[in-house]
Jmol script that loads the backbone (N, CA, C; Angstrom):
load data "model"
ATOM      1  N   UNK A   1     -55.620-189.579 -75.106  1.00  0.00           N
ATOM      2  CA  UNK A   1     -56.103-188.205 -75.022  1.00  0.00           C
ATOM      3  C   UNK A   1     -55.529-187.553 -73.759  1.00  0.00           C
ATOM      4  N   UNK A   2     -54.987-186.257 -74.051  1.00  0.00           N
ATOM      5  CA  UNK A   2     -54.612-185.601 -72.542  1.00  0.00           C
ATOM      6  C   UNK A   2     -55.427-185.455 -71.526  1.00  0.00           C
ATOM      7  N   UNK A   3     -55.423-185.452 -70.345  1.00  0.00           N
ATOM      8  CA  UNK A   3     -56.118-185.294 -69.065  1.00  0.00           C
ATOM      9  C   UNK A   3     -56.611-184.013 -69.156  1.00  0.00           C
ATOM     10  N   UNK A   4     -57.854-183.513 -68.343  1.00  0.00           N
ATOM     11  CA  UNK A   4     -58.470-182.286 -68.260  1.00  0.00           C
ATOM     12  C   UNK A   4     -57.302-181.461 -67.353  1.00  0.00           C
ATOM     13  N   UNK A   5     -56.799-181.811 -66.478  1.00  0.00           N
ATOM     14  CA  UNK A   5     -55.161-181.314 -65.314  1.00  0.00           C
ATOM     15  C   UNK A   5     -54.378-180.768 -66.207  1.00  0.00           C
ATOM     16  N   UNK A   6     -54.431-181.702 -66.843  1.00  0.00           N
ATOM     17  CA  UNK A   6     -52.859-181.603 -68.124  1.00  0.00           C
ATOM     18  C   UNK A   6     -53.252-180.486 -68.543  1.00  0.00           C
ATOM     19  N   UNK A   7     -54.353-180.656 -69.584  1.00  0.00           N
ATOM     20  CA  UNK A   7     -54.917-179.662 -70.439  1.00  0.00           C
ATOM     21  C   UNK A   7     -55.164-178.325 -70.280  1.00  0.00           C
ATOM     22  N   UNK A   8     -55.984-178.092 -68.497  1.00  0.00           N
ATOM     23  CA  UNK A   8     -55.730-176.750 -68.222  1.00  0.00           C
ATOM     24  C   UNK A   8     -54.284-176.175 -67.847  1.00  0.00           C
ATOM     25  N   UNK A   9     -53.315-177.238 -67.325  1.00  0.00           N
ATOM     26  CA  UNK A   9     -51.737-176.943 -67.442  1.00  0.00           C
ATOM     27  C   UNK A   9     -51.211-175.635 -68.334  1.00  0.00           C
ATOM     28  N   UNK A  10     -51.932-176.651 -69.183  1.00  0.00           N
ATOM     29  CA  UNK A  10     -51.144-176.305 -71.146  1.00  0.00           C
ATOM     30  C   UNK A  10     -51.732-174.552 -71.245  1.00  0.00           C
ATOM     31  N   UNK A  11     -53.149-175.103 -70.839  1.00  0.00           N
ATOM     32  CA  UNK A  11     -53.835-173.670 -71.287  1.00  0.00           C
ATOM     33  C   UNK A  11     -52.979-172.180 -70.387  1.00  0.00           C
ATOM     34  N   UNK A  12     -52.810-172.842 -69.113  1.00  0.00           N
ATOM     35  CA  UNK A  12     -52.056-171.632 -67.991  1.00  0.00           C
ATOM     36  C   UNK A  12     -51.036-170.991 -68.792  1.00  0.00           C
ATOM     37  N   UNK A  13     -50.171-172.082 -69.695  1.00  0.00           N
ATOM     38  CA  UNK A  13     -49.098-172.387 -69.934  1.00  0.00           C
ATOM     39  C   UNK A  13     -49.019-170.875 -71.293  1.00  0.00           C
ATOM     40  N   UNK A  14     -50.367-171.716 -72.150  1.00  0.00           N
ATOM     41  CA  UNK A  14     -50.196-170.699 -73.404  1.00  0.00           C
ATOM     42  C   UNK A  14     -50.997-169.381 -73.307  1.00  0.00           C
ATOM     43  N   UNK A  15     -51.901-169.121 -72.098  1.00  0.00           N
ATOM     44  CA  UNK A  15     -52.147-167.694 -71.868  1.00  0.00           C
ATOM     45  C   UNK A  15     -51.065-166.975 -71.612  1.00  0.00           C
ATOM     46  N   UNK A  16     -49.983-167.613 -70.157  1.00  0.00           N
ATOM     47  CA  UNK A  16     -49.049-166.645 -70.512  1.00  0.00           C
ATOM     48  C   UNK A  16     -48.120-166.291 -71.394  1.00  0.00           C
ATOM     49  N   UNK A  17     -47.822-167.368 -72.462  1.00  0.00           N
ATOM     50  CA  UNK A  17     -46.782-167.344 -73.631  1.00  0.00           C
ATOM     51  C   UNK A  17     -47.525-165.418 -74.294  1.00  0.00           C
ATOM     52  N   UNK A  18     -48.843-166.214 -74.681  1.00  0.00           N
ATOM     53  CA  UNK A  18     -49.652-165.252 -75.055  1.00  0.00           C
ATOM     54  C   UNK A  18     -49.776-163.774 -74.608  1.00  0.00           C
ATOM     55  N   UNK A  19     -49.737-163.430 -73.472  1.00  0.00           N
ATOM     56  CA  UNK A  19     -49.681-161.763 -72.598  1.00  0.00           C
ATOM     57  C   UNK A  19     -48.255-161.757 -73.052  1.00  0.00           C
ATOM     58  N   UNK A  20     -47.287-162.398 -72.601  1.00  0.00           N
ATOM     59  CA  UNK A  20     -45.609-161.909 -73.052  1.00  0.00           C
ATOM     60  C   UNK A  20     -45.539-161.681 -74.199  1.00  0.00           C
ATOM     61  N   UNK A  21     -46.228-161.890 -75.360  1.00  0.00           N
ATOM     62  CA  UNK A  21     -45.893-161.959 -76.973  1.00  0.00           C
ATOM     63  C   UNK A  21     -46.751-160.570 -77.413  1.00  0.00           C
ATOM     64  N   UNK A  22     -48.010-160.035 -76.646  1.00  0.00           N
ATOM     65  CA  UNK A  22     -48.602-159.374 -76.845  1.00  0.00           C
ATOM     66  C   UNK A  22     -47.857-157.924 -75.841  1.00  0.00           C
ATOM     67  N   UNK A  23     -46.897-158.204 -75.299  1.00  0.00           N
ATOM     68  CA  UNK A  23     -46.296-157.336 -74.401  1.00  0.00           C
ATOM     69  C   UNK A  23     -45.023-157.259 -75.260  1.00  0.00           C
ATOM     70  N   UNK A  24     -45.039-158.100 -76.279  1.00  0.00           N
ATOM     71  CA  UNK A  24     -44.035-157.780 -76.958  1.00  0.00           C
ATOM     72  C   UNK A  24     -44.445-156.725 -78.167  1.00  0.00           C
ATOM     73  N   UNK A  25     -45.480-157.589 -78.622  1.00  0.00           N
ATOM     74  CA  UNK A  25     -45.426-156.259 -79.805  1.00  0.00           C
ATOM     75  C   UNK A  25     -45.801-155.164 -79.683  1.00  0.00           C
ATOM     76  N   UNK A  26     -46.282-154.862 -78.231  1.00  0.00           N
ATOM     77  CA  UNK A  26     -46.434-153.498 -77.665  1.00  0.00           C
ATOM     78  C   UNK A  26     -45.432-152.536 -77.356  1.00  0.00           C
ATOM     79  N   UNK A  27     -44.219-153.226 -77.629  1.00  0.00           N
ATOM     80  CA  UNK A  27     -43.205-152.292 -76.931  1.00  0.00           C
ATOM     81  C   UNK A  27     -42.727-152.548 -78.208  1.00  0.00           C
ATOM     82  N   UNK A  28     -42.656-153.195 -79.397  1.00  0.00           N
ATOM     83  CA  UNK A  28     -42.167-153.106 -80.649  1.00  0.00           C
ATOM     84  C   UNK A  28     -42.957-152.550 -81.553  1.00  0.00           C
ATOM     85  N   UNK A  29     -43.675-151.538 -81.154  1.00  0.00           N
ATOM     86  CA  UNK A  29     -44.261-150.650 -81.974  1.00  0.00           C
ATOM     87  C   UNK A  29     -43.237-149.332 -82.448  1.00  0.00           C
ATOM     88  N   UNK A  30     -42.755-148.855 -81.954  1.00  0.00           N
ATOM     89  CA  UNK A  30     -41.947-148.034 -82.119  1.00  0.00           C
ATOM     90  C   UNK A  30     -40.991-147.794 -82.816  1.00  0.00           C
ATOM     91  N   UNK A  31     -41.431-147.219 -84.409  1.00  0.00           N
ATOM     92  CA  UNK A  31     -40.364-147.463 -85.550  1.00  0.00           C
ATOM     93  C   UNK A  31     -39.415-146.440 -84.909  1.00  0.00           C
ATOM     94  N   UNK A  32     -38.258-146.746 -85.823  1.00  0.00           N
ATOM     95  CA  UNK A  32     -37.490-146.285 -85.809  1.00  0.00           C
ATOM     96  C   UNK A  32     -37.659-144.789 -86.802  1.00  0.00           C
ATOM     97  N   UNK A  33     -36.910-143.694 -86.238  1.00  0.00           N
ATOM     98  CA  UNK A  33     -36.974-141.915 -86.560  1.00  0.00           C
ATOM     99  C   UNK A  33     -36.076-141.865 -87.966  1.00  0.00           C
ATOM    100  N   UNK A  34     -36.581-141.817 -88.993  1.00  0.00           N
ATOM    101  CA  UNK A  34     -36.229-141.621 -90.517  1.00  0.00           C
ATOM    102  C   UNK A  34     -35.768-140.640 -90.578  1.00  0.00           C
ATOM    103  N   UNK A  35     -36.300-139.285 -89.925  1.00  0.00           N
ATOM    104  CA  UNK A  35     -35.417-137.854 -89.849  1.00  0.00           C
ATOM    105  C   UNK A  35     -34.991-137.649 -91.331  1.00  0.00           C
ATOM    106  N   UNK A  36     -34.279-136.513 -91.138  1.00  0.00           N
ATOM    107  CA  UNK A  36     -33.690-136.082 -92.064  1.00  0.00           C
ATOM    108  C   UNK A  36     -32.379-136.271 -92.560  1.00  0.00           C
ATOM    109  N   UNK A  37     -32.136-137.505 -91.847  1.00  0.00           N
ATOM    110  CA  UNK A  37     -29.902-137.626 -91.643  1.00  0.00           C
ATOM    111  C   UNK A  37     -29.545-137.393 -93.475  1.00  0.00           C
ATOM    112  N   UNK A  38     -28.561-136.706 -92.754  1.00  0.00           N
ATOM    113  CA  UNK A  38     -27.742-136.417 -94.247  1.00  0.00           C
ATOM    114  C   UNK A  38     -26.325-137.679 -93.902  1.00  0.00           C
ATOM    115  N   UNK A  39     -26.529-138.349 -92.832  1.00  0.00           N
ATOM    116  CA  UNK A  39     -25.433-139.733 -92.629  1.00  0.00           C
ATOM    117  C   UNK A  39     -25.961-140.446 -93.911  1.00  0.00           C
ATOM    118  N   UNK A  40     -25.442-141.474 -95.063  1.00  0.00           N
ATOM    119  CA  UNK A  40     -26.053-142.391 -95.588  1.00  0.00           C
ATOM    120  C   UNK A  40     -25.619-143.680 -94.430  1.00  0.00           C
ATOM    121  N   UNK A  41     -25.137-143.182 -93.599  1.00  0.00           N
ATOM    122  CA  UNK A  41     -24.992-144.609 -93.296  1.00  0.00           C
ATOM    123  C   UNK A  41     -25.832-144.770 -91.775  1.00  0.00           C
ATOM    124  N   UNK A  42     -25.754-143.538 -91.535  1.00  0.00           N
ATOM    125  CA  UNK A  42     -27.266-143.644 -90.145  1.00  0.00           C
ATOM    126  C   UNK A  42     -28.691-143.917 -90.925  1.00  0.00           C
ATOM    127  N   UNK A  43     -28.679-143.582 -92.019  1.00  0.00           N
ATOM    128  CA  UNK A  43     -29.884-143.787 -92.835  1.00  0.00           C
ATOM    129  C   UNK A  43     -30.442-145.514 -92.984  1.00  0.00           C
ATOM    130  N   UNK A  44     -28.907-146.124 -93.494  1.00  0.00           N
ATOM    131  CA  UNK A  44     -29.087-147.058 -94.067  1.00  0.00           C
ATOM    132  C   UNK A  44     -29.230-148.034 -92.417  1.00  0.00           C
ATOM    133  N   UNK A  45     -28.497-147.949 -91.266  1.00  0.00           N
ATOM    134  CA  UNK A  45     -28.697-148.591 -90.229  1.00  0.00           C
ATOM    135  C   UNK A  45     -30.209-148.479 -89.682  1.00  0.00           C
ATOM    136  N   UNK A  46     -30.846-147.349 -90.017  1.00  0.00           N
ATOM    137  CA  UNK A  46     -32.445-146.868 -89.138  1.00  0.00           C
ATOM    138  C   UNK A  46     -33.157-147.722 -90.746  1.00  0.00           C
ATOM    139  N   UNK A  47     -32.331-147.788 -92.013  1.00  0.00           N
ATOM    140  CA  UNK A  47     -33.845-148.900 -92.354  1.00  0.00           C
ATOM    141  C   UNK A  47     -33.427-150.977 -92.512  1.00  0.00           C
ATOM    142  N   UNK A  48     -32.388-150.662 -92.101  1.00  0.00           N
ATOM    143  CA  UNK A  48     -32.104-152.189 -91.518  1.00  0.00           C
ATOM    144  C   UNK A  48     -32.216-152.042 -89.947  1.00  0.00           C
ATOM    145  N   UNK A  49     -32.706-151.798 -89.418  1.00  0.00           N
ATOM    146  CA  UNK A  49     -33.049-151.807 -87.717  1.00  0.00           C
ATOM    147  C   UNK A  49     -35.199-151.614 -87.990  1.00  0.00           C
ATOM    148  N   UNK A  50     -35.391-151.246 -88.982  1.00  0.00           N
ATOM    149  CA  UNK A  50     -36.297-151.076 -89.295  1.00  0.00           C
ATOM    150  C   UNK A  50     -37.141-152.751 -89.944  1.00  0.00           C
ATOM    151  N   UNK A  51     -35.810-153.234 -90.810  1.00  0.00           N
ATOM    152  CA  UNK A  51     -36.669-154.064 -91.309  1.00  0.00           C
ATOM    153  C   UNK A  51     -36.431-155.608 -90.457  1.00  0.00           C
ATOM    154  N   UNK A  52     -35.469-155.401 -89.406  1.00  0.00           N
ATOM    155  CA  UNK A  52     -35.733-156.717 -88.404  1.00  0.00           C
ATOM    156  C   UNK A  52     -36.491-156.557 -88.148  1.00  0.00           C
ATOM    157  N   UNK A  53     -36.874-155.163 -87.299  1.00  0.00           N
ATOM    158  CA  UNK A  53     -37.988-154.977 -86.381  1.00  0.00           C
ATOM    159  C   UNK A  53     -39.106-155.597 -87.078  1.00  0.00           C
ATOM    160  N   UNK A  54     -39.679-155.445 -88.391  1.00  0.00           N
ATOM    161  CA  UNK A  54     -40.841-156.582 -88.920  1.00  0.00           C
ATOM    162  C   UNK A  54     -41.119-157.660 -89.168  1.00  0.00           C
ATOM    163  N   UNK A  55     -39.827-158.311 -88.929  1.00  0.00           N
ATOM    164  CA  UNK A  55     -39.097-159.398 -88.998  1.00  0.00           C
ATOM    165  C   UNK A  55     -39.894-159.831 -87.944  1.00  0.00           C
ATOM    166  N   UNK A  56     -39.101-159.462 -86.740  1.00  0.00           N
ATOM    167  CA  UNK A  56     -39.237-159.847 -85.520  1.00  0.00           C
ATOM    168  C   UNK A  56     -40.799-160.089 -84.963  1.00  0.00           C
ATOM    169  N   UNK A  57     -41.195-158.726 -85.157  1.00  0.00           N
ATOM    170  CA  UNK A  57     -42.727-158.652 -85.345  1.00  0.00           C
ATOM    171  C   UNK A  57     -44.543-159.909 -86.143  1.00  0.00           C
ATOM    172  N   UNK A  58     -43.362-159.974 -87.641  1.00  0.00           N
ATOM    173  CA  UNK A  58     -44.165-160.486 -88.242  1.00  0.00           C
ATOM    174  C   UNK A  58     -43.930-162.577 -87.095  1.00  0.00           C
ATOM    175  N   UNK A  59     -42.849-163.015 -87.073  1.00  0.00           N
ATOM    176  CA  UNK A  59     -42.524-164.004 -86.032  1.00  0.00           C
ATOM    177  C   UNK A  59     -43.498-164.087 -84.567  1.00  0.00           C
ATOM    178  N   UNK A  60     -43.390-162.630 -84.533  1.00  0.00           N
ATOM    179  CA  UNK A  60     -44.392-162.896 -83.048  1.00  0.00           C
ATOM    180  C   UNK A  60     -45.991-163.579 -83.369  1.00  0.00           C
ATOM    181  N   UNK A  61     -46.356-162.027 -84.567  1.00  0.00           N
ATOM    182  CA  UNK A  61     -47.694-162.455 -84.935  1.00  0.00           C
ATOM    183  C   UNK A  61     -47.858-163.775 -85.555  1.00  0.00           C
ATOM    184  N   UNK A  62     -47.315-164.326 -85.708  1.00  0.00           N
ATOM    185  CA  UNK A  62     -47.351-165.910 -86.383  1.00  0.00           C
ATOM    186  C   UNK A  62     -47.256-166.747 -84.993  1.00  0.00           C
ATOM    187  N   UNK A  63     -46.342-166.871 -83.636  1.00  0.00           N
ATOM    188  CA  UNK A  63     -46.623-167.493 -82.982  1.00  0.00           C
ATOM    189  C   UNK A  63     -47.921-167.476 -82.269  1.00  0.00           C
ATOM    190  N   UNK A  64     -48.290-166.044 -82.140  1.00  0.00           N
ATOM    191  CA  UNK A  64     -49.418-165.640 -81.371  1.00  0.00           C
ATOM    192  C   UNK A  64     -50.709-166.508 -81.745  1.00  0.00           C
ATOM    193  N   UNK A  65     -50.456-166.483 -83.407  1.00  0.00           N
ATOM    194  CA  UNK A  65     -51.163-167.001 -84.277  1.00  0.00           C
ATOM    195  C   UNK A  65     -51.688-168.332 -83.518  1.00  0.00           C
ATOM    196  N   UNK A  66     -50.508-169.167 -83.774  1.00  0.00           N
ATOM    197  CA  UNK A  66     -50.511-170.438 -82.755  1.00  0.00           C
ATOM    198  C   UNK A  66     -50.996-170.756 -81.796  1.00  0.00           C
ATOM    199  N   UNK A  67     -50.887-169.853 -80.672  1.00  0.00           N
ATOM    200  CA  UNK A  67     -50.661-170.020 -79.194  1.00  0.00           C
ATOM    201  C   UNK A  67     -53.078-170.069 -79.635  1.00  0.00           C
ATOM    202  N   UNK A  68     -53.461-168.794 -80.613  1.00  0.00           N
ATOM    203  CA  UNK A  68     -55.037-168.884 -80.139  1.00  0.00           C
ATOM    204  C   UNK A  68     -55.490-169.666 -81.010  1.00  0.00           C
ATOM    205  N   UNK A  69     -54.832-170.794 -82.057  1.00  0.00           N
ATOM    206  CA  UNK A  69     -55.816-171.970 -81.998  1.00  0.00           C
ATOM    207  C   UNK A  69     -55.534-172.928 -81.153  1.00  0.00           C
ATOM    208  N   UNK A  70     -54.356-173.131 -80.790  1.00  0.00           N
ATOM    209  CA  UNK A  70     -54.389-174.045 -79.662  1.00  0.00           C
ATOM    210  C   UNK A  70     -55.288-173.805 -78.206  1.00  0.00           C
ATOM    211  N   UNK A  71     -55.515-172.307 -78.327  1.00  0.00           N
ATOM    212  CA  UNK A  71     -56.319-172.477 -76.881  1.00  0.00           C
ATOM    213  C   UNK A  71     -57.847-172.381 -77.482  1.00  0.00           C
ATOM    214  N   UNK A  72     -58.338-172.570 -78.800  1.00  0.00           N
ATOM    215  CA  UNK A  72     -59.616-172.250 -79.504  1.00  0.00           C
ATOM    216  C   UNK A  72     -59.976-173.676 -79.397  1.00  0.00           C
ATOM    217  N   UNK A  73     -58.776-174.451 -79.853  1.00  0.00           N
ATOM    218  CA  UNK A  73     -58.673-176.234 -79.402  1.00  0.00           C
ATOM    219  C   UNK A  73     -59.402-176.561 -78.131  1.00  0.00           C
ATOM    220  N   UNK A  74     -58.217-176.128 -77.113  1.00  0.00           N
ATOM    221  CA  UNK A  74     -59.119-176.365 -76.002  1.00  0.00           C
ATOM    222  C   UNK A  74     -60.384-176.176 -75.306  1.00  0.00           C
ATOM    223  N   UNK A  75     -60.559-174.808 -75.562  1.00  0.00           N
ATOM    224  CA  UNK A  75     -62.428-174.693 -75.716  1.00  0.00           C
ATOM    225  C   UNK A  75     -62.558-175.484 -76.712  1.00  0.00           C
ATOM    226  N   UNK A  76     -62.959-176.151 -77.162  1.00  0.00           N
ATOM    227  CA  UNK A  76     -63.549-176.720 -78.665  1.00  0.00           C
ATOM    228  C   UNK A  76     -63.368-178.684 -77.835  1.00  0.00           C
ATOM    229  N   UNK A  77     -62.438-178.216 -77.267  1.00  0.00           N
ATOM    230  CA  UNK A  77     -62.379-180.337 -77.022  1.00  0.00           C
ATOM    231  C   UNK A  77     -61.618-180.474 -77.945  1.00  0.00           C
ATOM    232  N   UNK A  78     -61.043-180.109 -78.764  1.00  0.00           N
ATOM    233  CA  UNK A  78     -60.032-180.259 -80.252  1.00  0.00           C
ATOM    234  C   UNK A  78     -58.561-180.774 -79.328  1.00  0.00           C
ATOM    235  N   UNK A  79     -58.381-180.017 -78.163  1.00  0.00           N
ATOM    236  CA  UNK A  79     -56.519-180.257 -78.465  1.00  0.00           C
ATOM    237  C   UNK A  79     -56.165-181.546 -78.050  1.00  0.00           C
ATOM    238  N   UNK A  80     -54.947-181.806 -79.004  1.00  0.00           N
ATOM    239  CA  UNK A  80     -53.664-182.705 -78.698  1.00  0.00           C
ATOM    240  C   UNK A  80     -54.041-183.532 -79.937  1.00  0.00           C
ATOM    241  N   UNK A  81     -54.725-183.109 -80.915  1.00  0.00           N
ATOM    242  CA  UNK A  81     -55.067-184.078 -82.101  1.00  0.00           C
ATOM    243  C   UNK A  81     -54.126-183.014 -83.291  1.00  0.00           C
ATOM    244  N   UNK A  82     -53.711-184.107 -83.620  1.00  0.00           N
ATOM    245  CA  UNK A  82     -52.725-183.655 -85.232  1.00  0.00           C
ATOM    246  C   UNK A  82     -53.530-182.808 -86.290  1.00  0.00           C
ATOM    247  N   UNK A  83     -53.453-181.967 -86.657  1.00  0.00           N
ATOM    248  CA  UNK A  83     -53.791-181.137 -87.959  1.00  0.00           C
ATOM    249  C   UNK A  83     -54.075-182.129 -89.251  1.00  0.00           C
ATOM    250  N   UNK A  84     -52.721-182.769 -89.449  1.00  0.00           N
ATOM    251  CA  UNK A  84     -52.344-183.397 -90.541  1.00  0.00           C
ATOM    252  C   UNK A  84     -53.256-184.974 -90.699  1.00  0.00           C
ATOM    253  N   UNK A  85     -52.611-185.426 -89.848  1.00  0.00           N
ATOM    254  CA  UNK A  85     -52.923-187.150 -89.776  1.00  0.00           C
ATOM    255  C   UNK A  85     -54.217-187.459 -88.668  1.00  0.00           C
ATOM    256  N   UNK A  86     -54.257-186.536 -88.107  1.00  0.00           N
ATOM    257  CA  UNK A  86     -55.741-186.912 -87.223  1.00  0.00           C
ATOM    258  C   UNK A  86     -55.449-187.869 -85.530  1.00  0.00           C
ATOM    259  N   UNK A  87     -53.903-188.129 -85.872  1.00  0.00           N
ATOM    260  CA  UNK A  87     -53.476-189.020 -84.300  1.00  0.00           C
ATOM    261  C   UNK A  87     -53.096-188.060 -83.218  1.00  0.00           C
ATOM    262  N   UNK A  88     -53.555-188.696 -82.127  1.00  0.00           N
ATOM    263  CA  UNK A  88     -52.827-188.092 -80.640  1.00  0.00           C
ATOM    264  C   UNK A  88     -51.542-187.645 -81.079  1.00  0.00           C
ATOM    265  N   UNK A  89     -51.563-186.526 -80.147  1.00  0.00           N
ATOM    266  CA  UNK A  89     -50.329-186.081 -80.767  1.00  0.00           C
ATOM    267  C   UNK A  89     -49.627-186.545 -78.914  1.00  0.00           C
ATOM    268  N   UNK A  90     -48.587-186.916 -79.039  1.00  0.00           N
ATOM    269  CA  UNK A  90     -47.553-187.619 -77.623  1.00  0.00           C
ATOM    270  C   UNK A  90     -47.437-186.047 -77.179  1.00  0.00           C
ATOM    271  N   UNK A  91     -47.390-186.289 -75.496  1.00  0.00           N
ATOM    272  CA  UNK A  91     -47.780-185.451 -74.523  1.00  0.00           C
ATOM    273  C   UNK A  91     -46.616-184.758 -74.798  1.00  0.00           C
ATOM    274  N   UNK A  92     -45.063-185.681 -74.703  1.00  0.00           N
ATOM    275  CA  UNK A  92     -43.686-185.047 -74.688  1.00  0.00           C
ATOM    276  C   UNK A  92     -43.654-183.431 -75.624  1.00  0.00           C
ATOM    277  N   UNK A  93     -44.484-183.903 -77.011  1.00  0.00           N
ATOM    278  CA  UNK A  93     -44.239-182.398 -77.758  1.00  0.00           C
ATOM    279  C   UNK A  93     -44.578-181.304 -76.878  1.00  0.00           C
ATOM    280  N   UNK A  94     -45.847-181.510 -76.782  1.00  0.00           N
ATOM    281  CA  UNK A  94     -47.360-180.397 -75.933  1.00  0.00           C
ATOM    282  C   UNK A  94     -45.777-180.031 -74.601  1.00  0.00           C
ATOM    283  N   UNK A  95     -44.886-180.712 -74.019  1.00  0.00           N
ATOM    284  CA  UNK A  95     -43.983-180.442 -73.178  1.00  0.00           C
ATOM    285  C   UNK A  95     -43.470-179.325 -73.161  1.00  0.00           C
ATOM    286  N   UNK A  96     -42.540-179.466 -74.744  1.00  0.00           N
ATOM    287  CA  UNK A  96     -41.903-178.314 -75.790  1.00  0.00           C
ATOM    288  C   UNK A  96     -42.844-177.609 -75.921  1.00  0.00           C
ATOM    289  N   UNK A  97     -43.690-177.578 -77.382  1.00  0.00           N
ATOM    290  CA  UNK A  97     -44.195-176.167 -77.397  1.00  0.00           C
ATOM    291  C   UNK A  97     -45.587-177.363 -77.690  1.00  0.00           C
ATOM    292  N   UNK A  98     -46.190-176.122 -76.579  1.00  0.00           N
ATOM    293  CA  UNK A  98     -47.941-176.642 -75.972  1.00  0.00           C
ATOM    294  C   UNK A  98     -49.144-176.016 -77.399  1.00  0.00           C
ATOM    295  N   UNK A  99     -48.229-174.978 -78.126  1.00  0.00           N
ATOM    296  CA  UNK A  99     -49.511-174.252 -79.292  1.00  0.00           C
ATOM    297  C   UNK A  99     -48.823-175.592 -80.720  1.00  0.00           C
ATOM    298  N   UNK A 100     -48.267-176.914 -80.061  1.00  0.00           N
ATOM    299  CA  UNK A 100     -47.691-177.484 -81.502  1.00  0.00           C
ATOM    300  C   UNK A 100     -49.453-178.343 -82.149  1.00  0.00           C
ATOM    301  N   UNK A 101     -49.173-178.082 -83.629  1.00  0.00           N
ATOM    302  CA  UNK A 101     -50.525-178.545 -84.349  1.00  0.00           C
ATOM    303  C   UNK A 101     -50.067-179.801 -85.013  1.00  0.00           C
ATOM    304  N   UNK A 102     -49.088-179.976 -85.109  1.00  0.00           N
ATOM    305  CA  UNK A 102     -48.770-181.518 -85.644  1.00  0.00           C
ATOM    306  C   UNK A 102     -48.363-182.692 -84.551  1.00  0.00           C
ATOM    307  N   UNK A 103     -48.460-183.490 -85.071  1.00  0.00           N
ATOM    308  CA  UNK A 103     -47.423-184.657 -84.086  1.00  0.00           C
ATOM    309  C   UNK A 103     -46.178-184.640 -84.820  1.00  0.00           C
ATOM    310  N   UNK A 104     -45.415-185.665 -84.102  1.00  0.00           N
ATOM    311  CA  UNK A 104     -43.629-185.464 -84.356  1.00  0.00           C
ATOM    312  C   UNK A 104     -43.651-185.925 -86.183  1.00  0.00           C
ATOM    313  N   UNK A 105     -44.071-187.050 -86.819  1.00  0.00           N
ATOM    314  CA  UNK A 105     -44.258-187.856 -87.636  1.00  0.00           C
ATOM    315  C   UNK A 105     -44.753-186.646 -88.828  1.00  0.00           C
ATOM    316  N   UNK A 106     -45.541-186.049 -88.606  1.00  0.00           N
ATOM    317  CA  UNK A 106     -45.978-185.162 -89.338  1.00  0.00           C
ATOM    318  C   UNK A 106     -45.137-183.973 -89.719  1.00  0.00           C
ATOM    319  N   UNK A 107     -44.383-183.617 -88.456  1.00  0.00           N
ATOM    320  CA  UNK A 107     -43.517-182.118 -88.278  1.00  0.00           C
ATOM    321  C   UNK A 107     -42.029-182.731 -89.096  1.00  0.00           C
ATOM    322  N   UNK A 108     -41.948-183.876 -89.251  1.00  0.00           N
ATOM    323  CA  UNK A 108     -40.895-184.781 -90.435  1.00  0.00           C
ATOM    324  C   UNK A 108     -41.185-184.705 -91.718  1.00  0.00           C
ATOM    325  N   UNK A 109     -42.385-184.833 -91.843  1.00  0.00           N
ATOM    326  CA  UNK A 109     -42.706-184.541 -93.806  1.00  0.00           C
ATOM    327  C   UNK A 109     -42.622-183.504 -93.838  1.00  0.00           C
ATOM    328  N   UNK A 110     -42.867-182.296 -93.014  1.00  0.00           N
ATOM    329  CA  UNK A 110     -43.043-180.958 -93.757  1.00  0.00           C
ATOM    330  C   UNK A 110     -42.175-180.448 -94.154  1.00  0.00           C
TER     331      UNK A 110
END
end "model"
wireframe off; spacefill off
backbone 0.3
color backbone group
């Protein structure tokens, strides 16, 4: 089981992942201006610049996703246990990415 040190580490770790991701989709609010272009091809660039941007967006909200059960974990006494299989999950992942819900063994079948 991870150390309480470790653990609030992790937590420092994924609050700030968390403010940067939420500082992200704050500044990626801002669609892009549909206007009136009689360009078809400024048209067609403002709705492919349009549809990364949700792209990009929908990616954040999915990590974000991550980052607050892993810290719902840690209030809870839950983290560093596998989703899947129920084992410690090895510290090395939590290294990489600290919101991970599987262990390595598990993140192989999927």
């Amino acid at each position: 089981m991870i150390d309480e040190k470790t653990t609030e580490q992790f937590k420092e770790k994924l609050n700030k992942k968390k403010l940067e991701i939420e500082g992200e989709l704050k500044n990626n609010k801002d669609f892009p201006d549909f206007g009136s272009d009689v360009d078809p091809d400024e048209e067609t660039d403002e709705v492919a610049a349009f549809g990364n941007q949700l792209s990009v967006n929908q990616t954040l909200k999915e990590h974000l996703a991550d980052i607050d059960s892993a810290l719902k974990k840690i209030q809870e006494g839950k983290y560093g246990i596998c989703e899947k299989c129920k084992k410690e999950i090895p510290l090395e992942i939590f290294e990489v990415d600290p919101e991970s819900r599987l262990c390595k063994e598990c993140k192989k079948q999927k």
